[in-house]
C-alpha positions as CSV (number, residue, x, y, z in Angstrom):
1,X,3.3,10.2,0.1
2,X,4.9,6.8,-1.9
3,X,4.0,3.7,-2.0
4,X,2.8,2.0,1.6
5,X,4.3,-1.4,0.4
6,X,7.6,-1.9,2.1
7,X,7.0,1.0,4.8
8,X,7.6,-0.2,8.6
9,X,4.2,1.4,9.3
10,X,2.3,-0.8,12.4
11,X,-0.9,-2.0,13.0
12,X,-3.6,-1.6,14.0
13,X,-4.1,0.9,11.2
14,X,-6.4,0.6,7.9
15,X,-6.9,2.6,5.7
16,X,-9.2,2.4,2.7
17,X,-10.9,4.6,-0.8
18,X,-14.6,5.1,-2.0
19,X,-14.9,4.9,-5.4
20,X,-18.7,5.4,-6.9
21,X,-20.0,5.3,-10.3
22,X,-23.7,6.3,-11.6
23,X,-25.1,7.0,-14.9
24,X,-28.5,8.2,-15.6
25,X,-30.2,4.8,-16.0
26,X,-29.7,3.9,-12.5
27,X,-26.6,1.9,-12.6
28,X,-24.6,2.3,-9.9
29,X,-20.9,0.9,-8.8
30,X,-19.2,1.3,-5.6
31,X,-15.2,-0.1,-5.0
32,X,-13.5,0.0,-2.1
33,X,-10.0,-1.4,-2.1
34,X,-8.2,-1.3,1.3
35,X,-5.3,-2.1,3.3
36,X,-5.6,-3.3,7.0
37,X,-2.8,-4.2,9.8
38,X,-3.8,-5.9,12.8
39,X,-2.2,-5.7,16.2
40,X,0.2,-8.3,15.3
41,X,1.6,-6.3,12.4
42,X,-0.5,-9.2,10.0
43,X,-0.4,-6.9,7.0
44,X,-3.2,-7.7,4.0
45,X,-5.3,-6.2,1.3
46,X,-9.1,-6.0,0.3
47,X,-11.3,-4.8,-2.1
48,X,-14.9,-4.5,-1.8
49,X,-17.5,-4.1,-4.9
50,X,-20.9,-3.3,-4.4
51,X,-23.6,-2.5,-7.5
52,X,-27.3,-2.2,-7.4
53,X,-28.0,-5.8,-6.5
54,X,-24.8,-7.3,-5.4
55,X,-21.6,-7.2,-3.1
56,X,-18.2,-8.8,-3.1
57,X,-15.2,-9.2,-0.9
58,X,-12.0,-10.0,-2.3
59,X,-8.8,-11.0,-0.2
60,X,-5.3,-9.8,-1.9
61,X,-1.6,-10.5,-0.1
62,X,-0.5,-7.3,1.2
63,X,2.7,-7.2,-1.5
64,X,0.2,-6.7,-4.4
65,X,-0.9,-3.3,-3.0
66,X,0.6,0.1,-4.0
67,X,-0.7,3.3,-3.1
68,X,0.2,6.8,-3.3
69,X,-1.6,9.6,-1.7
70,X,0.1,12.4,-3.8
71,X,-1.0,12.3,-6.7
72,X,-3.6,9.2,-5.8
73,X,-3.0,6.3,-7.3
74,X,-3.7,2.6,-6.0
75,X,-3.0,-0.4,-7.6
76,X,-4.9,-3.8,-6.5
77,X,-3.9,-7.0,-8.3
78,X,-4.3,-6.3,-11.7
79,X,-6.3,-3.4,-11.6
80,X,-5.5,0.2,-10.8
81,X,-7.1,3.4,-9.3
82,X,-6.2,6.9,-9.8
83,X,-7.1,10.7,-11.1
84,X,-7.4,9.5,-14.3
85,X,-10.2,6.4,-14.1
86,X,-9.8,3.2,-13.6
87,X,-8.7,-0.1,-15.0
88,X,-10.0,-3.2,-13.7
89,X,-9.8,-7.0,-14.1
90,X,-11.0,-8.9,-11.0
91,X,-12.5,-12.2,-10.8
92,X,-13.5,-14.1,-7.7
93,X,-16.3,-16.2,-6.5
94,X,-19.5,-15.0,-8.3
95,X,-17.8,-12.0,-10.1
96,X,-16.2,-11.3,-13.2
97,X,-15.7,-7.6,-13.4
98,X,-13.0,-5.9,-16.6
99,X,-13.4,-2.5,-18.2
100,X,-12.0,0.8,-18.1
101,X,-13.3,4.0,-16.9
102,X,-12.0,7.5,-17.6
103,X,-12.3,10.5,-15.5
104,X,-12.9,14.4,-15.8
105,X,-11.1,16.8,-13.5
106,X,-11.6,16.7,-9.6
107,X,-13.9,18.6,-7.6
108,X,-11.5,19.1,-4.7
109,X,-12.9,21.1,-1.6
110,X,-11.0,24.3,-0.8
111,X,-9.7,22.6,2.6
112,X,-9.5,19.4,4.4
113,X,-12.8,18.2,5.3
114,X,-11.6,17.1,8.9
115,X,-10.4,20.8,9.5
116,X,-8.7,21.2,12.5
117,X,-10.1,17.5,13.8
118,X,-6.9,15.6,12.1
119,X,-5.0,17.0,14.6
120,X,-7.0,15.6,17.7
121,X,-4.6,12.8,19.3
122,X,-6.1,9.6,19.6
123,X,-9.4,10.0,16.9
124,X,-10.3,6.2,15.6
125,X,-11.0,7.6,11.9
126,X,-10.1,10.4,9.9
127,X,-12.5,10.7,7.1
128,X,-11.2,12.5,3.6
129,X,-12.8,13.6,0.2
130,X,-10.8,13.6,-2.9
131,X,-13.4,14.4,-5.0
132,X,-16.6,15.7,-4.8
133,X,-17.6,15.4,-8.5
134,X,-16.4,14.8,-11.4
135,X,-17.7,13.4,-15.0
136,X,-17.3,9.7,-16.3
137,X,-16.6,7.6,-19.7
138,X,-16.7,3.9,-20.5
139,X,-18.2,1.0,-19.9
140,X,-17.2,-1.8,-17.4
141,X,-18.7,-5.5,-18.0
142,X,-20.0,-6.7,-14.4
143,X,-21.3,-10.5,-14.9
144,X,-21.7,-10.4,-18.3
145,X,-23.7,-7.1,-18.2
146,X,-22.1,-4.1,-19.8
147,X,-22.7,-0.8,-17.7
148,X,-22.0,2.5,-19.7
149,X,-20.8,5.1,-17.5
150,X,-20.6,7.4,-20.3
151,X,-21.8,11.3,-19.3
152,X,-22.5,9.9,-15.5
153,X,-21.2,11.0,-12.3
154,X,-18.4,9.8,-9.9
155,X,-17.6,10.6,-6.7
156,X,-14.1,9.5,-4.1
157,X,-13.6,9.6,-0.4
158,X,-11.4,7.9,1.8
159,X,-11.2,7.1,5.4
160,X,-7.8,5.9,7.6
161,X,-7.3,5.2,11.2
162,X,-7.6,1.9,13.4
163,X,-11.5,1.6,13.4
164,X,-15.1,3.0,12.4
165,X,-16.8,4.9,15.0
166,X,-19.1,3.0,16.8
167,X,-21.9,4.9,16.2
168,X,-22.3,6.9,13.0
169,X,-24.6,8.0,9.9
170,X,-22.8,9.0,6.3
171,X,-25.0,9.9,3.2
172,X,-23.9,11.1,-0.1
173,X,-25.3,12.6,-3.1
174,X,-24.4,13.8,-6.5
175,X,-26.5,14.8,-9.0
176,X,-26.2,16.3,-12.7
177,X,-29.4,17.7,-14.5
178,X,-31.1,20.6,-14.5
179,X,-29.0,21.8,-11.5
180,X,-25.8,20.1,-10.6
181,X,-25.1,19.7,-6.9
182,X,-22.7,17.3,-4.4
183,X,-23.0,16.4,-0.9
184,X,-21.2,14.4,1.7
185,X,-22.5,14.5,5.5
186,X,-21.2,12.9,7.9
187,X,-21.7,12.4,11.6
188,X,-19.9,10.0,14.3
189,X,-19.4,9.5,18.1
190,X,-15.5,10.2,18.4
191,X,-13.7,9.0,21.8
192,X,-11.2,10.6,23.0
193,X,-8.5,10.0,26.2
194,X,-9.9,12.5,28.3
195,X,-13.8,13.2,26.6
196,X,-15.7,12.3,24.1
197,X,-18.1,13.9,21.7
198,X,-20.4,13.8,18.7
199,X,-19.2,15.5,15.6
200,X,-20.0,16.6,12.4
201,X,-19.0,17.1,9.3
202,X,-20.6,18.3,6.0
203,X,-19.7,19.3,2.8
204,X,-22.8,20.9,0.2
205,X,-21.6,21.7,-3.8
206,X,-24.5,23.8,-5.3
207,X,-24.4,26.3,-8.3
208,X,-20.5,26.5,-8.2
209,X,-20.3,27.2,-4.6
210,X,-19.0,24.8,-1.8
211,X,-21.1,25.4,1.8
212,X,-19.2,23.2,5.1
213,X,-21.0,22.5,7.8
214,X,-18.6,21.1,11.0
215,X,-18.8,20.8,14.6
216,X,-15.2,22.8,14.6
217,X,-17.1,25.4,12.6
218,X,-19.9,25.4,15.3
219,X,-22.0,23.2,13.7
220,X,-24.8,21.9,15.8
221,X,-27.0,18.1,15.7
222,X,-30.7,18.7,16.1
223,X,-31.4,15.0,15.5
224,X,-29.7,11.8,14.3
225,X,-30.8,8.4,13.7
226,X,-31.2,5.4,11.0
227,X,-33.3,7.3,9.3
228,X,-31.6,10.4,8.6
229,X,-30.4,13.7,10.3
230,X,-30.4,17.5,10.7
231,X,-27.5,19.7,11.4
232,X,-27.7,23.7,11.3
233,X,-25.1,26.1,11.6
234,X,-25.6,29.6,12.0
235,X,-28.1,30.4,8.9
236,X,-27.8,27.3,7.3
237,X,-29.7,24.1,8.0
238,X,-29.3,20.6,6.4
239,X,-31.9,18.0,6.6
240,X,-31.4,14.3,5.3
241,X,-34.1,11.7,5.4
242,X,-34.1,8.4,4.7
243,X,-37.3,7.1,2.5
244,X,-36.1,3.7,1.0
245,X,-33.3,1.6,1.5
246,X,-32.1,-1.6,0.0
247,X,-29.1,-2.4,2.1
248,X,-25.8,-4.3,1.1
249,X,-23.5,-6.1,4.2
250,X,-20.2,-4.9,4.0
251,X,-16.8,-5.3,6.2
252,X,-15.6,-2.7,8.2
253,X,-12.1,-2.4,10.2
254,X,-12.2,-2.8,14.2
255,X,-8.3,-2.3,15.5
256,X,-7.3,-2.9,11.9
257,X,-9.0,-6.2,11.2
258,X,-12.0,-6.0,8.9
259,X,-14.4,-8.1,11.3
260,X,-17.2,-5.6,11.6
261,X,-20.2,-6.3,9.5
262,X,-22.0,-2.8,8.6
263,X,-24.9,-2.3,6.0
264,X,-24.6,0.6,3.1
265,X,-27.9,1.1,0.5
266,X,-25.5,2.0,-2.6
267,X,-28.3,3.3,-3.8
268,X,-31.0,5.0,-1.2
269,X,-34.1,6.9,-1.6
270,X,-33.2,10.5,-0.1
271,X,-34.9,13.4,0.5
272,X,-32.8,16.7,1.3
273,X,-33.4,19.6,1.9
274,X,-31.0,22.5,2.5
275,X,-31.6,26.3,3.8
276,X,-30.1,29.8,4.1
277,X,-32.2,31.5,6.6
278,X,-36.0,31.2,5.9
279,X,-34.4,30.8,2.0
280,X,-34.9,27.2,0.6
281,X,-32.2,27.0,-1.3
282,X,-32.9,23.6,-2.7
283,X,-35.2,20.4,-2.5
284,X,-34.1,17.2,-3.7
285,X,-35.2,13.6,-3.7
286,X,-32.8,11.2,-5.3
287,X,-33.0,7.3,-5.5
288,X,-29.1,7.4,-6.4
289,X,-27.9,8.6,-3.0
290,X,-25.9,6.3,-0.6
291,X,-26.8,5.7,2.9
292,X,-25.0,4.1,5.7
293,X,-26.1,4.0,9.1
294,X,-23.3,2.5,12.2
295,X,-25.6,1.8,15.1
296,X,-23.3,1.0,18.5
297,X,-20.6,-1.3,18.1
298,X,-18.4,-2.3,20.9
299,X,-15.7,-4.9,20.2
């Protein structure tokens, strides 16, 4: 797909990308830039930073947005975003962020992760993962403070529709040691014209091999809530808890408008813990892991 700018597409429709950087000291950066069309067909632009200790909202006029979906590429102002890193030079109240990242090829997942959901009529939010993994270089100076990405780990999703769910939990996780390993779950209460449900969907990287857990692959809940979740299907069971968080306020879209304040830890305390069977096929706890939990909202 070209570039949105100049397309006679209507509101209320956002649609926005999840950009996050870690490196093995703990550092951790999140950027979200966005575009967003009310009701009215008011068109604008946002991004969203969020490190360790800190989160920023920037406003931008719609006409210094470009995006393209194929191959990804948005550019924000005077910074851009795409399969090859990022180049940034933002400054707004309280933030001064420049630098340059580079990236390493894509983890793409063999299919989309909505499956057979992006064609359900009428879904608020379809979700999307670009890439599950992939290896960083640079350093960006946030404040005055230089973080080196060098030999870290980035990860990009993206989401598109009219409005969050208004009830939902997302984690992610990516990890490089000893064992590398990726995962993405997430789980939402989808409306529909005639009925509604809860659905699921999961994506677990682990020794080379992708495992996807979805409702359309029969996929079931066991339990959800703020402080984690488990989700089996067939063999296979997933279980996410929550141990620490240290929560950042973001915006999120309602009907295109960005009025709904959420809360995301960029950088959780998880536990997971996946099986095959009676098999443990792995155990982690990781203090790098995101965490976002939607209790109801109703506009």
């Amino acid at each position: 797909m070209g570039i949105f700018r100049g397309t006679n597409r209507t509101g209320p429709y956002f649609e926005g990308w999840y950009l996050k950087h870690q490196n093995s000291r703990g550092q951790t950066l999140a950027l979200i830039p966005a575009l967003h069309i009310d009701n009215g067909g008011r068109r604008a632009a946002s991004l969203q930073v969020i490190s360790n200790d800190g989160a920023w909202w920037l406003d931008y006029p719609e006409e210094q947005l470009e995006v393209s979906r194929e191959p990804f590429r948005v550019r924000l102002g005077r910074s851009t975003f795409d399969g090859h890193g990022i180049d940034l030079d933002i400054q707004g109240e309280g933030l001064a962020l420049r630098g340059a990242l580079r990236y390493g090829p894509f983890t793409a997942l063999k299919y989309d992760i909505m499956g057979p959901f992006r064609l359900l009529a009428g879904m608020q939010c379809s979700h999307g993962v670009i890439s599950m993994g992939h290896s960083l270089s640079g350093t960006l100076e946030l404040n005055g403070r230089r973080l080196d990405f060098s030999g870290g780990v980035g990860y990009i999703e993206t989401d598109r529709g009219r409005s969050f769910p208004s009830k939902y939990l997302w984690t992610q996780c990516i990890w490089k040691d000893s064992e590398q390993g990726s995962l993405m779950l997430a789980i939402a209460a989808i409306p529909l014209p005639v009925k509604g449900f809860t659905g699921c969907i999961c994506s677990v990287f682990y020794r080379g091999r992708e495992y996807r857990l979805a409702t359309y692959l029969g996929a079931k809940i066991e339990r959800w809530s703020s402080s984690g979740a488990v989700i089996r299907q067939g063999r296979y069971r997933l279980e996410a808890r929550l141990l620490k968080e240290q929560k950042q306020a973001l915006r999120a879209p309602v009907e295109g408008r960005m009025e709904r304040t959420i809360h995301e830890s960029l950088c959780a305390e998880m536990r997971y813990r996946f099986w095959a069977g009676e098999e443990l096929v792995f155990q982690r706890v990781d203090r790098g892991a995101s965490f976002e939990w939607g209790g109801c909202f109703f506009p």
